[in-house]
C-alpha positions in Angstrom: -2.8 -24.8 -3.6 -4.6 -22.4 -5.9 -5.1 -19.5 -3.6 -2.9 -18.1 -0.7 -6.2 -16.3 0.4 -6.8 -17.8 3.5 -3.7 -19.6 4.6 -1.8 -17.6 7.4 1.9 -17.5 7.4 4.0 -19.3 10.2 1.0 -20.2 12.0 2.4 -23.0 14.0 5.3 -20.6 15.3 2.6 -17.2 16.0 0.4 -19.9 17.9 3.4 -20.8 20.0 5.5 -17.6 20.2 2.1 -15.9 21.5 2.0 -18.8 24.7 -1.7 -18.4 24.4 -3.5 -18.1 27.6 -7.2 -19.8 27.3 -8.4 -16.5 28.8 -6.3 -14.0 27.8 -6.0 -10.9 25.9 -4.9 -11.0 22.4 -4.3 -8.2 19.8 -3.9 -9.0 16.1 -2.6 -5.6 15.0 -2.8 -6.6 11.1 -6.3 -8.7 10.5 -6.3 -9.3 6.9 -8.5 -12.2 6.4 -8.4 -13.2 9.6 -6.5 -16.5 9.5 -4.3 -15.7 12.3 -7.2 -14.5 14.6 -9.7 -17.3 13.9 -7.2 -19.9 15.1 -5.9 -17.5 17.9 -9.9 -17.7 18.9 -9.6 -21.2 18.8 -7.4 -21.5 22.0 -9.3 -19.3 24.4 -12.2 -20.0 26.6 -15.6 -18.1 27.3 -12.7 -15.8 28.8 -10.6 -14.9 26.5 -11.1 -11.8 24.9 -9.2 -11.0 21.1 -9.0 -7.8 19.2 -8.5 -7.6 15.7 -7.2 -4.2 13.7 -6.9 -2.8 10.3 -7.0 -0.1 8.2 -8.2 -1.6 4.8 -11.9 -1.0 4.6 -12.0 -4.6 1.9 -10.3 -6.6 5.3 -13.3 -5.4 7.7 -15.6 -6.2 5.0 -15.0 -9.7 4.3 -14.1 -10.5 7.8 -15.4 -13.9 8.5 -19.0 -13.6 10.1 -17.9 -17.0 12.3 -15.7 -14.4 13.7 -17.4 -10.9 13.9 -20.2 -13.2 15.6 -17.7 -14.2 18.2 -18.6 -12.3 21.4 -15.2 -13.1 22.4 -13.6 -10.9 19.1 -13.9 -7.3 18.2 -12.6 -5.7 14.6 -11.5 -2.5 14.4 -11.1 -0.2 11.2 -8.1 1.9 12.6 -4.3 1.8 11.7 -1.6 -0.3 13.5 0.3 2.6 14.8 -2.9 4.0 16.7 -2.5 0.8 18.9 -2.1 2.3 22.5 -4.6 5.1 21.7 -7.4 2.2 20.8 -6.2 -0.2 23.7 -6.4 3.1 26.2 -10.3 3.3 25.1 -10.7 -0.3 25.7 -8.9 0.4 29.5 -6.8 -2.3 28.4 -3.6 -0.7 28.7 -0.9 -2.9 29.8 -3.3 -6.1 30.4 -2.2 -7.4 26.7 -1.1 -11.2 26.9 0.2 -10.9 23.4 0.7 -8.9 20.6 0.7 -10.2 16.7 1.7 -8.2 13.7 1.8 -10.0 10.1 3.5 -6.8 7.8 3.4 -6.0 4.6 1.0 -6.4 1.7 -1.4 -9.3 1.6 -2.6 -11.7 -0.5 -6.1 -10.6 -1.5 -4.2 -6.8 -1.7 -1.7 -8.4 -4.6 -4.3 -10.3 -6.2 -7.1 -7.4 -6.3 -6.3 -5.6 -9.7 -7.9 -2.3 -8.6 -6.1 -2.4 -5.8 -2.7 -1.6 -7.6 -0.5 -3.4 -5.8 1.0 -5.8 -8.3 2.4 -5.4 -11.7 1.3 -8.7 -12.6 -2.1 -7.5 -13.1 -3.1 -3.9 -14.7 -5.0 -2.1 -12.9 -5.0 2.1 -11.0 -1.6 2.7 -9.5 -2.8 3.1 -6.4 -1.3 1.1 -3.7 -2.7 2.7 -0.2 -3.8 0.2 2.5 -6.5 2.3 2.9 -8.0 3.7 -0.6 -10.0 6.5 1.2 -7.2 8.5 2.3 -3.6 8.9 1.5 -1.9 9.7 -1.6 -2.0 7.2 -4.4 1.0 5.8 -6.3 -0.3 7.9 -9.1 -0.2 11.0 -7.6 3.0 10.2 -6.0 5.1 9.2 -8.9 2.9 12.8 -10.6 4.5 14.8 -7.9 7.2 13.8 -6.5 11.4 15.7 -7.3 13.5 13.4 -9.2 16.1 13.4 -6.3 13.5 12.4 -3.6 12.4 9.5 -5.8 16.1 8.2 -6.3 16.3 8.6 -2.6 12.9 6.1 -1.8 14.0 3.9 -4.5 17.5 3.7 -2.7 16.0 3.6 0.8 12.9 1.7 0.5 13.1 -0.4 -2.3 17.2 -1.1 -2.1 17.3 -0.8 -5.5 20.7 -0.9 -7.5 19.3 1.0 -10.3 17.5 3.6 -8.6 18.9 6.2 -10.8 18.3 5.0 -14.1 14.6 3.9 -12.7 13.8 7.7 -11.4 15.0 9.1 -14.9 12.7 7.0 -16.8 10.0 7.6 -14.6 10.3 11.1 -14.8 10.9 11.2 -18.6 7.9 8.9 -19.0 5.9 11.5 -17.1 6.3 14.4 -19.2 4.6 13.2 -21.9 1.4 11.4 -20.5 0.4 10.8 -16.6 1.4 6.9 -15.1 -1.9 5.5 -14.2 -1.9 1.8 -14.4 0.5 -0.9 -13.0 1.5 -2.2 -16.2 2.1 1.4 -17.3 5.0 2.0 -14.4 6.5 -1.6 -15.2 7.2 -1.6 -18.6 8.8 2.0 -17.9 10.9 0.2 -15.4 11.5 -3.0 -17.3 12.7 -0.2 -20.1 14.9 1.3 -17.9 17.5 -1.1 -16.8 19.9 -2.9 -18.2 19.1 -6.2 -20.1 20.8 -8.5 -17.7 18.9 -7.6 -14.4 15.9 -8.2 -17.2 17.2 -11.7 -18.0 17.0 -12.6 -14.2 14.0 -14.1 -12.6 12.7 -11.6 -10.1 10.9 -9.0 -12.2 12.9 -5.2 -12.4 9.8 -3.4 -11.2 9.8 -6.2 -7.7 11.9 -3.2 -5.8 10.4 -0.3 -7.5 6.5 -0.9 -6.6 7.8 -2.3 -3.0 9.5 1.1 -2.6 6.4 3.5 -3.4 4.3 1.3 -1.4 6.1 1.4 1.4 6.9 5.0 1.1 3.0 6.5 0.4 1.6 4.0 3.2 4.4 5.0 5.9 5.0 1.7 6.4 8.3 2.0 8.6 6.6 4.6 10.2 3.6 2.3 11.6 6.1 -0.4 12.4 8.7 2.0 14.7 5.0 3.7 16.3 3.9 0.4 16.7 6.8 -1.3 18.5 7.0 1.4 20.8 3.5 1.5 21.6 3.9 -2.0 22.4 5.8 -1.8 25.7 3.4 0.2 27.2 0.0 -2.3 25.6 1.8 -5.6 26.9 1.6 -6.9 30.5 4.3 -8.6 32.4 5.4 -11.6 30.6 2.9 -10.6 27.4 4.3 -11.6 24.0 5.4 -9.3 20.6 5.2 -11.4 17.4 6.3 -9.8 14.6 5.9 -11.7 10.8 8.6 -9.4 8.4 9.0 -10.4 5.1 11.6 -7.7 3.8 15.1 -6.7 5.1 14.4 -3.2 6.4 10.9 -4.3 8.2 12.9 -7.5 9.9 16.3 -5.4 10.9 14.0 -3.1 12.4 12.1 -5.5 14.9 15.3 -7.1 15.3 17.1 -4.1 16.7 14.3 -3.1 18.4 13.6 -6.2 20.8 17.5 -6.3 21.0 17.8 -2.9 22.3 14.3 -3.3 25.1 16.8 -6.3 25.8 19.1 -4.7 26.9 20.4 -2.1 29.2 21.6 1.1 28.4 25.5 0.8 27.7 26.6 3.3 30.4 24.7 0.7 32.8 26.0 -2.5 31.8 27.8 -4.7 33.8 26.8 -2.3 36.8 25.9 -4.1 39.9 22.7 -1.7 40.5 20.9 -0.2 37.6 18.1 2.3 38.1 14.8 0.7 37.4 13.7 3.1 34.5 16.8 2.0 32.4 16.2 -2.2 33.3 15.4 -4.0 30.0 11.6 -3.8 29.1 12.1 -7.3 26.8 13.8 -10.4 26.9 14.3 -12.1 22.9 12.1 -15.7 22.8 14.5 -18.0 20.4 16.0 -16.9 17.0 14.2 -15.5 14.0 12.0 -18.3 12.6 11.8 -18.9 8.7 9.3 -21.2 7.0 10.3 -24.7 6.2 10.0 -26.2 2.7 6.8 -27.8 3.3 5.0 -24.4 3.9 6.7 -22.7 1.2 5.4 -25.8 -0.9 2.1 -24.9 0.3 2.3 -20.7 0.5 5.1 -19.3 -1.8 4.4 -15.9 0.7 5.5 -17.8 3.1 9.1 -18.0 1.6 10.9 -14.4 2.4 8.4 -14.5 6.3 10.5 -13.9 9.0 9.3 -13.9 12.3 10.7 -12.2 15.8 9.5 -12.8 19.4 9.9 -10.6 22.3 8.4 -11.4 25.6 7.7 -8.2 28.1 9.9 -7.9 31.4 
């Protein structure tokens, strides 16, 4: 396939871990292109109502007009972690049927050179999901205290060489301000030793996932939006959640794990106050792509998805 543009990850899984209801309420907290929502659309009647949100001015753009047209489908420009606040206008609160949430960067993010996202293509070191506010990767790396950029490095990124990486960086800076994607990488690729060059996965993979993740507040929006969740979804509503790094996945997975459960000073009691009764019940193991879609998408390859279903 020559573009992953349009082809949503895990679809068959979201379809069924979101037990569509032909006219319920659906909420596809990261739109992107819209793949997810326009089959979503697909299984609900004159009914059905589906929201779509995001914060990257290029996704409400190009949203599909076969959608926008949809009296059945409203796009929002608004950030995932404002989820209750834009369900609360809607007087939707707690009348959700499902929730969907596909993290991370895109496809059309990566393969947008001015977009700055990938080193694979020079372009501004930018990286903000939305490019009218924030602080660009630019300014960031500009700014930022050695020691705090070891730290996101470390934190964000996992990075073994987070260290070294920061020093360059830093060094690098003195002389001349890191603009460009290509710029940052080659310091990186500079920076570490020559066997983590030799090795497949690029040195600057961590690095740029790192920054990203730290000037967008990426964990951030996904702890806001989990939260926010249990009070959006009704009875028997479900949470879908599409990870496709470690720290976004063992975040989801603690979280349904701990709505799923009781606090500890309850368990095993024979009566437990209703405010402290799980809020979630897990919905089958994490779910991983199978070799055909990977054939198909490579994103595809590190998506992991978790279900939660609202008690």
């Amino acid at each position: 396939m020559s573009s992953n543009e349009h082809v949503p990850v895990l679809l068959g899984p979201v379809l069924e871990g979101l037990d569509i209801k032909k006219d319920g309420c659906y909420v596809d907290g990261t739109f992107g292109r819209g793949g997810h929502s326009g089959e979503i659309l697909k299984h609900l009647n004159s009914n059905g109502r589906l929201i779509g949100i995001d914060r990257d001015p290029d996704a409400i753009a190009s949203a599909p007009k076969i959608l926008t047209d949809d009296p059945r489908f409203e796009l929002i420009r608004g950030e995932s972690a404002q989820l209750q606040k834009l369900i609360e206008e809607r007087n939707l609160q707690g009348e959700v049927d499902g929730l969907l949430f596909d993290l991370g960067v895109s496809s059309p993010q990566l393969d947008a050179p001015h977009r700055g996202f990938s080193f694979l293509r020079d372009g501004p070191l930018d990286m903000r999901m939305d490019p009218d506010s924030g602080t660009s990767a630019s300014d960031f790396i500009a700014n930022v205290e050695q020691r705090e950029l070891i730290h996101v490095l470390r934190k964000f990124g996992e990075e073994a060489h987070a260290l070294r990486i920061a020093r360059a960086i830093c060094d690098a800076r003195v002389n001349s301000r890191i603009e460009t994607t290509v710029q940052l990488a080659t310091i990186i690729e500079a920076a570490v030793p020559a066997k983590v060059r030799a090795k497949k996965k690029h040195p600057a993979t961590k690095t740029f996932q790192a920054i990203r993740i730290a000037i967008n507040g990426e964990l951030e929006q996904l702890e806001a939006l989990l939260y926010q969740s249990m009070d959006v979804l009704r009875k028997g509503g479900r949470l879908c959640v599409i990870s496709f790094h470690s720290l976004e996945d063992r975040m989801v997975k603690r979280f349904i794990r701990d709505m799923s459960r009781e606090p500890e000073q309850y368990r095993g009691m024979p009566t437990i106050p209703d405010e402290f009764r799980p809020k979630m019940k897990t919905i089958g193991k994490v779910v991983v792509a199978t070799d055909d879609e990977i054939q198909m998408n490579r994103r595809s390859r590190s998506a992991r998805l978790r279900i939660g279903e609202s008690v």
